[in-house]
N, C-alpha and C positions, 0 to 999 in steps of 0.2 A: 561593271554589271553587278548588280546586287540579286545574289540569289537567294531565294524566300522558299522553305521547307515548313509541306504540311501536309499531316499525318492522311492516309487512305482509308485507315481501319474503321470499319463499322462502326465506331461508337462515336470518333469524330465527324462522320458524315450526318452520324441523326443528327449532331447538334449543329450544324451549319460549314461543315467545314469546304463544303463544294463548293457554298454561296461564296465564300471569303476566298477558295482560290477564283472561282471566275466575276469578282470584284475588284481585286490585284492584277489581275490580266487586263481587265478591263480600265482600271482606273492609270496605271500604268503606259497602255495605249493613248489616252486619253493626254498623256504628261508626255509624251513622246521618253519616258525612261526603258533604260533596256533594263528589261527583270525578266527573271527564269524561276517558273514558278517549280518546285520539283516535289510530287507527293509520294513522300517517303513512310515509313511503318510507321508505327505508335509507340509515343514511351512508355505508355503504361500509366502515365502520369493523370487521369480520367476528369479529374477535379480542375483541369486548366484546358483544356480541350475545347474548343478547334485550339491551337499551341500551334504557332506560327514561329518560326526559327530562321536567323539572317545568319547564314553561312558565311563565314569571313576567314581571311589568315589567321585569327585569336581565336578561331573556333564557332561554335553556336550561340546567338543571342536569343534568347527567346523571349517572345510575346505572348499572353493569355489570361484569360480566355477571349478569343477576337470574335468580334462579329464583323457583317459587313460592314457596317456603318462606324467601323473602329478603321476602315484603310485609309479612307485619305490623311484623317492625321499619323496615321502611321508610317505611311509614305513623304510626309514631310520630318519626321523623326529620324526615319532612315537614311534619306538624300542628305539631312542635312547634320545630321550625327547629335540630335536634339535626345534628348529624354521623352520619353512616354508614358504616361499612370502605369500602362499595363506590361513595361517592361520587367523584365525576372533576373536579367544579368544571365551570366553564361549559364547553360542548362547542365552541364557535368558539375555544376556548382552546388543546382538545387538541392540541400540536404535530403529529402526524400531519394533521390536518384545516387546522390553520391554515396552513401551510405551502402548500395546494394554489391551485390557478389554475382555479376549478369555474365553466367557462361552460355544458357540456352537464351537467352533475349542481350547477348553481346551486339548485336545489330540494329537492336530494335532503333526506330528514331533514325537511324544513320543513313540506311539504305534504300533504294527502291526495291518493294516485293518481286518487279519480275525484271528487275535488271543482273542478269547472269555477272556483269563486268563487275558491280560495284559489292557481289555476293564473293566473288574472287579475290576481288581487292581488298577482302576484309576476310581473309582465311578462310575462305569456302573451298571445299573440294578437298583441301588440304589432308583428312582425317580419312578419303578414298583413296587418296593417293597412298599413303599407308599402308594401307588395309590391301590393295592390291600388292602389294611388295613381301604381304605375310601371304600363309597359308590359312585355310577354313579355323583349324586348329588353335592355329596364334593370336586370329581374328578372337574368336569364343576365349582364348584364355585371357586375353586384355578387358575383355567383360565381365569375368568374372574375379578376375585381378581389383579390379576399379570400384566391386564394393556394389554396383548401379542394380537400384530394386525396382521393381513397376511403379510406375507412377499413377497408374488407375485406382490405387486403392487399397490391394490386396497385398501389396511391397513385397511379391516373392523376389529372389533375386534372379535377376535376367537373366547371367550367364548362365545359370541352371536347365534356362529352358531353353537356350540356344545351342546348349551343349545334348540336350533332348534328342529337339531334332536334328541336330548334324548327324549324331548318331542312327535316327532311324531309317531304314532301309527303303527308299523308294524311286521311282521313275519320275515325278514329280514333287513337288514340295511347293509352299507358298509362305509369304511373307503377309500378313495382314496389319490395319494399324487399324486401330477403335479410334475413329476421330467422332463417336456418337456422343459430346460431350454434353449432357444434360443437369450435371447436376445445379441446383439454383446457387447464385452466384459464382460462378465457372468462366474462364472465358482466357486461361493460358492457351488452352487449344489453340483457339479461332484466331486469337493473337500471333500463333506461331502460323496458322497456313493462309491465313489474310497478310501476313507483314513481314515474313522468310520462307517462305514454302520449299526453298532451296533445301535449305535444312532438313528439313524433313525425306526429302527427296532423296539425297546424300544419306543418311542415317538407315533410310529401310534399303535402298541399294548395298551400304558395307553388310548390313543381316541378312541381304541373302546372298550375297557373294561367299560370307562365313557358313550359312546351314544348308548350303547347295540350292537352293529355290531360285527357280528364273521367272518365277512372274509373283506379285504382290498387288492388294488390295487397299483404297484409302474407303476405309466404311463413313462417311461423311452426315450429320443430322440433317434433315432436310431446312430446317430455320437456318442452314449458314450458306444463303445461297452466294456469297460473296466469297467464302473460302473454297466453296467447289467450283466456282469461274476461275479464280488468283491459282487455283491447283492447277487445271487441266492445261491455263496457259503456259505454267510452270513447266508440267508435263511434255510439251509441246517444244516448249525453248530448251529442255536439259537434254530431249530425246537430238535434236536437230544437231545439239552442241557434242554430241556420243556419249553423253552419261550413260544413256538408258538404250537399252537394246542389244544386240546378237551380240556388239563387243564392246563391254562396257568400260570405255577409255581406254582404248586399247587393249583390255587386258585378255582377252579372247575369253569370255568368260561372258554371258548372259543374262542380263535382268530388267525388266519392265513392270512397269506401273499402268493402273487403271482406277480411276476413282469412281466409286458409286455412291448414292446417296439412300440413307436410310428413309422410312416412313413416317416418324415420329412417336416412334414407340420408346420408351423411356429404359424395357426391359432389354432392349436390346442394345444396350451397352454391357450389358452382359456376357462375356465374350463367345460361350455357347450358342445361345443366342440371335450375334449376331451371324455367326456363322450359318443358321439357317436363313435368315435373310436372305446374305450374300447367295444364298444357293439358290433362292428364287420362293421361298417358305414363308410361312407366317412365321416370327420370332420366339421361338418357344425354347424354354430352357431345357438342355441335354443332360443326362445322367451321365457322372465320373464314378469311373473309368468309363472307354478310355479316354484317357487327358487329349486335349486339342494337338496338342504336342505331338502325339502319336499318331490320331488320325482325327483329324480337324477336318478345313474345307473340302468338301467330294470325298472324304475319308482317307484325304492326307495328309501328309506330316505339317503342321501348319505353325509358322510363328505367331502371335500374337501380342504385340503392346499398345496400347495408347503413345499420344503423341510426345509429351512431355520426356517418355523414357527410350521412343526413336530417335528422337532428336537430341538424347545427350552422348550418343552413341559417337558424332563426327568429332565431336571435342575431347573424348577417351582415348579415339585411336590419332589424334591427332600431334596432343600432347602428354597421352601419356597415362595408364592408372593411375601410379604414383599420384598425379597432380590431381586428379579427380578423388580420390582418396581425403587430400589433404582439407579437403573441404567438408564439413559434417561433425559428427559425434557417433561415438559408440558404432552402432552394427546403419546409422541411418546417413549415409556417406552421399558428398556430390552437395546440389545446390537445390529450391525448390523455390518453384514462383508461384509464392502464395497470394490469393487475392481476394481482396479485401471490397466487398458488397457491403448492401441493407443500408441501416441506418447511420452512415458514416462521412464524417468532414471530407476526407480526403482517402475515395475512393479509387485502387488501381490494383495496378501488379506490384510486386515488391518480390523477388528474387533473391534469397540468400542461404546461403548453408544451413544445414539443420542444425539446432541450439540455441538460435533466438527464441524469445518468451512469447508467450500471447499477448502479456503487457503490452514488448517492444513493438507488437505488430499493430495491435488495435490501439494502444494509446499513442505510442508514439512515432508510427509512420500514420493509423489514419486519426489521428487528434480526435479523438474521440466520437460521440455521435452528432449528429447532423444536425439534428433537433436542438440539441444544449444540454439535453436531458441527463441524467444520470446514468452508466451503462448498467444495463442487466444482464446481458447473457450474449455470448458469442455464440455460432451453431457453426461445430467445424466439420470437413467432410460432406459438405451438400445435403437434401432437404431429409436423409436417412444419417445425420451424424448428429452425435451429442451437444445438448445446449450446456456451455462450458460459464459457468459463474464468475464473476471477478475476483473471487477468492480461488480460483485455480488460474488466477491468468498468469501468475509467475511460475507454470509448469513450463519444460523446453519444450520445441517444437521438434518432437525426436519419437518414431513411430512407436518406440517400447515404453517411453513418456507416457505416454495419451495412451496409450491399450489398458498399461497399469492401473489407470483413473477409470477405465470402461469408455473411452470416447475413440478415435481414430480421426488422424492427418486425411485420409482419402486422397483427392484430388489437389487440396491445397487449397479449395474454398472456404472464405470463413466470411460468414453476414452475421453483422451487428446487430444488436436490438438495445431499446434501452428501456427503460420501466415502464411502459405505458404498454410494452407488450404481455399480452395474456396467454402465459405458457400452456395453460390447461387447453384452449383451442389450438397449441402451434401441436401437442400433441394430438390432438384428434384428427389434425390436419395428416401428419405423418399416417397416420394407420388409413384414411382414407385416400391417400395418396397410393399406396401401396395397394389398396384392394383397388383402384382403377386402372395402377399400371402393370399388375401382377399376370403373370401371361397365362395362369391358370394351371400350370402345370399337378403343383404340390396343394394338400389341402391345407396344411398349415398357413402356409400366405394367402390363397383364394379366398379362404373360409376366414381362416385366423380373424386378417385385418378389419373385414367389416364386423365379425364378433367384439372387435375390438371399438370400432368406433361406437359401437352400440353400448359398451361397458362404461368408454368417457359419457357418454350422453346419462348415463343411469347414475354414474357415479356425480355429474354437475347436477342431478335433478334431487339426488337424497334428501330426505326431508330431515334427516339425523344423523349423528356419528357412529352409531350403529350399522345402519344402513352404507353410508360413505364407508367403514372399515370392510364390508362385505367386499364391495365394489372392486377397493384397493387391491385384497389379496386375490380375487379373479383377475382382476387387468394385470398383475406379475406374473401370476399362473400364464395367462397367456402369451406374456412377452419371453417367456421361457418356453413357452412352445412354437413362439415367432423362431427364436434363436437357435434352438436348437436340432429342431425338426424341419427347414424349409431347405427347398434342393438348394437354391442358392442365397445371393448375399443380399436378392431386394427385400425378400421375408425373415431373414438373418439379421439383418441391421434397423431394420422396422423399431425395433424396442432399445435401441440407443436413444432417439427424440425424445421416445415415452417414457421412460425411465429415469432420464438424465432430468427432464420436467419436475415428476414427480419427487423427487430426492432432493431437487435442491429449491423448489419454488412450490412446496404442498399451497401455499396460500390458497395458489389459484386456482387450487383445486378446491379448496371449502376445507383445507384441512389443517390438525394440527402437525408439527413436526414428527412429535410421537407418533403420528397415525403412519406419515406418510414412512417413515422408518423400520414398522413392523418388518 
C-alpha cells in the first residue's frame, strides 16, 4: 500500500491541494492501486504547497508543488520507484526544515489535526499528565522556572500572571486564549489550531488546572473559519476522550472549553478588549488597573495568552524548564515560529530559538525577495512594527535586541519588501490603519492618527524644504503623543512604522538625511 500525505491547512487548500487529493483517489481507483490518502497539518514550508508526501519505512519523500495534472506521472514514479522533476528527497532533509528548533510545530506535517491516537503517539497529553501529578503551585512554578514570556507581543513573563491569578481570591476564575490573530503576515496561530488543535487544547487545560479556573475561552477572528471548525471538533473529540470536563483525566479536578468567534475588529486583540467582546460588548479598550488578572471576564480573575505562549506550556511541563530554558538568549528564552510573508522566495514558518539574525531569516531561510529585487526593509511585528533596513539585519532576534533599535519581535511576523517599495505611503498607511481600527476610546489614537495622515499628505505635498522641515518636526511631535499618551498598544505602536520610515528611508519622503534626523 503506498500511503500519500497532504497538508489540510488553509493555505494548501487555496492552492489545490483538495483537487490533488481527490485526483489520487481517483486516479488510484482508476489503477486498481491501494493508496491511502491521509491529510495531515502543514510543514510550514508554503513555497512548495500542495507538498505531497510518500510515507515509507525510510521515512517521508516528498513531492512539490503538485497539481492535479502532476498525479498520473507521479503515480507511475511511485509504483514504480522511478524519479520525478518534482521530487525533493526526504523532507527532514530539506535544509529549510532541518535547520529548525520545532517544539511548538514538533507535529506539524506528521500528524492528522483531529486524530486524538496519532497526537498521543507523538507526545500529546504527556505534559497534562505531569501537571496533574503537581500541585497549582508546582504547576505556576515550572512556568516561571522555564523563562516563557507572551507571545502576543507584549513578552511579559507568563508565570507572573499565572501566579496573579492563582493567587486571587474568587468563586470563579477563567482561562482565555486571544486566537484574534490579525496582524499582516501572521499565520503561527491558524497553523497551530487548523493543524494541532490538541495542543492548544492540552496547554489551556494545564493553566487552568494550575490558577484554579474550570471553564476557559478560545477568542477566535472570524476570517479563520477553518480553525473554529478543526477547534470545536477537537473540542468534541478531547471532551468524549475525558480531557475536558467535571474530571479532567481522572484527576477530579474540572475544566472546559468553548470557542467563540470575534467580528473582525483588529482592536480587539487587544486583550481588554477582547474581554468585552467576549462579554457580549462592542470591543473597546479598558483602563489598567485593574489588571485582567484580577478582575478580567465578568470581573473575574481571568488568565489571558495568545496561542503561540498556550501552547508552549505542554512541552515545559512535559520535559522540563530546564530544557525549555536551554533554548533562547539572554532574558528571551524557549523557541519562536517566526514567519516570513511579502515579497519573499520562499515564504513559511520557520521555528527557532531566539538569537538568530534577521540576515539568517530573511536571507537565508527565505532567499531573498520574490521579485529578484534588491531588499529594502523588513517590517517586523505586523502592520504596527518597525520597517528594519538591511543594515540592521545582522541584529538577534532577541526582544531586548529590537526594543534597543526602537523596533519589537511582536508576534514573530516579518514581511519583506524590496526597493520598489515606497516607505512614505507604507507610513501613511500605518497612521490610517490605526484611525480606522482604533476603537475610539483615547484621543490620542482617535484624533492622533488621522492628524497624522493629514501631516504625511502635507508633508508629500511641500513645495520646499522649509515647509517639508515644518511638516517633519509636527509628524514626531505627534508620534510622541501616539506613544506616549494612548491607553493602549494600537496608538502606542502607531509611530514604530512612522518613524522607523522616516529615519532610515527620508528619500521617500522628499527629503534630505539631515532633515529627516533633526
Amino acid at each position: 500500500m503506498l500511503r500519500l500525505c497532504i497538508p489540510c491547512d488553509s493555505v494548501a487548500r487555496a492552492v489545490g491541494a483538495d483537487a490533488v487529493a481527490e485526483a489520487l483517489v481517483a486516479e488510484a481507483g482508476r489503477r486498481r492501486l491501494d493508496v491511502e490518502v491521509l491529510r495531515t497539518s502543514s510543514r510550514g514550508l508554503y513555497w512548495l504547497e500542495p507538498l505531497l508526501e510518500l510515507d515509507g519505512p525510510a521515512g517521508r519523500l516528498g513531492f512539490g508543488p503538485v497539481t492535479p495534472e502532476d498525479v498520473p506521472s507521479l503515480l507511475d514514479a511511485l509504483a514504480g520507484e522511478g524519479v520525478h522533476p518534482l521530487a525533493l528527497g526526504a523532507v527532514e532533509e530539506i535544509p529549510y526544515l532541518k535547520s529548525q528548533q520545532r517544539l511548538l510545530f514538533a507535529r506539524a506535517g506528521i500528524t492528522r489535526p483531529l486524530s486524538l491516537e496519532d497526537y498521543r503517539a507523538h507526545g500529546g497529553y504527556e505534559g497534562l499528565a505531569r501537571a496533574i501529578a503537581l500541585s497549582g503551585d508546582e504547576i505556576v512554578a515550572a512556568v516561571l522556572d522555564s523563562g516563557l514570556r507572551g507571545r502576543g507581543g507584549a513578552a511579559f513573563p507568563a508565570g507572573i500572571k499565572w501566579r496573579t491569578v492563582r493567587g486571587a481570591a474568587a468563586e470563579q476564575k477563567y482561562v482565555v486564549c486571544n486566537a484574534d490573530e490579525g496582524d499582516s503576515g501572521t499565520f503561527a496561530d491558524r497553523m497551530q489550531m487548523e493543524g494541532d488543535p490538541f495542543l492548544l487544547i492540552e496547554g489551556m487545560t494545564i493553566a487552568g488546572l494550575a490558577v484554579g479556573a474550570t471553564l476557559g475561552y478560545i477568542y477566535v477572528r472570524s476570517e479563520y473559519p477553518q480553525a473554529v471548525q478543526t477547534l470545536r471538533a477537537a473540542l468534541e473529540i478531547a471532551r468524549e476522550a475525558g480531557y475536558l470536563g467535571g474530571d479532567v483525566a481522572g484527576s477530579g479536578r474540572a475544566f472546559d472549553l468553548e470557542v467563540r468567534v470575534g467580528a473582525g475588529a483588529y482592536i480587539c486583540g487587544e486583550e481588554t478588549a477582547l474581554l468585552d467582546s467576549l462579554e457580549g460588548k462592542r470591543g473597546v479598550v479598558r483602563a489598567k488597573p485593574p489588571l485582567p488578572a484580577l478582575e478580567g471576564l465578568f470581573g473575574q480573575p481571568t488568565l489571558v495568552h495568545n496561542v503561540l505562549t498556550l501552547t508552549s506550556v505542554p512541552t515545559i511541563l512535559a520535559r522540563g524548564a530546564q530544557f525549555y530554558r536551554d533554548f533562547g538568549m539572554g532574558r528571551s528564552l524557549g523557541t519562536m515560529p517566526f514567519q516570513l510573508a511579502g515579497n519573499v522566495r520562499h515564504g513559511g514558518l520557520v521555528e527557532r530559538a531566539f538569537g538568530l539574525t534577521l540576515r539568517e531569516l530573511v536571507e537565508g531561510y527565505g532567499g531573498g525577495t520574490a521579485s529578484g529585487r534588491p531588499l529594502k526593509a523588513a517590517q517586523v511585528g505586523g502592520p504596527l512594527g518597525a520597517w528594519v533596513p538591511p543594515s540592521q539585519f545582522d541584529t538577534p532576534l532577541d526582544y531586548e535586541a529590537f526594543a534597543a533599535m526602537g523596533a519589537m519581535l511582536g508576534h514573530g511576523g516579518v514581511v519583506v519588501a524590496d526597493d520598489s517599495l515606497d516607505m512614505a505611503q507604507m507610513a501613511r498607511f500605518a497612521l490610517q490603519f490605526c484611525a480606522e481600527e482604533s476603537c475610539g476610546k483615547c484621543t490620542p489614537c482617535r484624533i492622533g492618527s488621522t492628524r497624522g495622515v493629514e501631516v504625511v499628505d502635507r508633508l508629500l505635498a511641500a513645495p520646499d524644504a522649509a515647509a517639508r522641515d515644518e511638516q517633519v518636526i509636527l509628524l514626531k511631535d505627534l508620534c510622541d503623543t501616539l506613544t506616549y499618551g494612548s491607553l493602549c498598544a494600537l496608538g502606542g505602536m502607531t509611530a514604530y512604522p512612522v518613524t522607523s520610515a522616516l529615519k532610515h528611508f527620508p528619500a521617500d519622503f522628499g527629503l534630505e538625511t539631515s532633515e529627516a534626523d533633526q
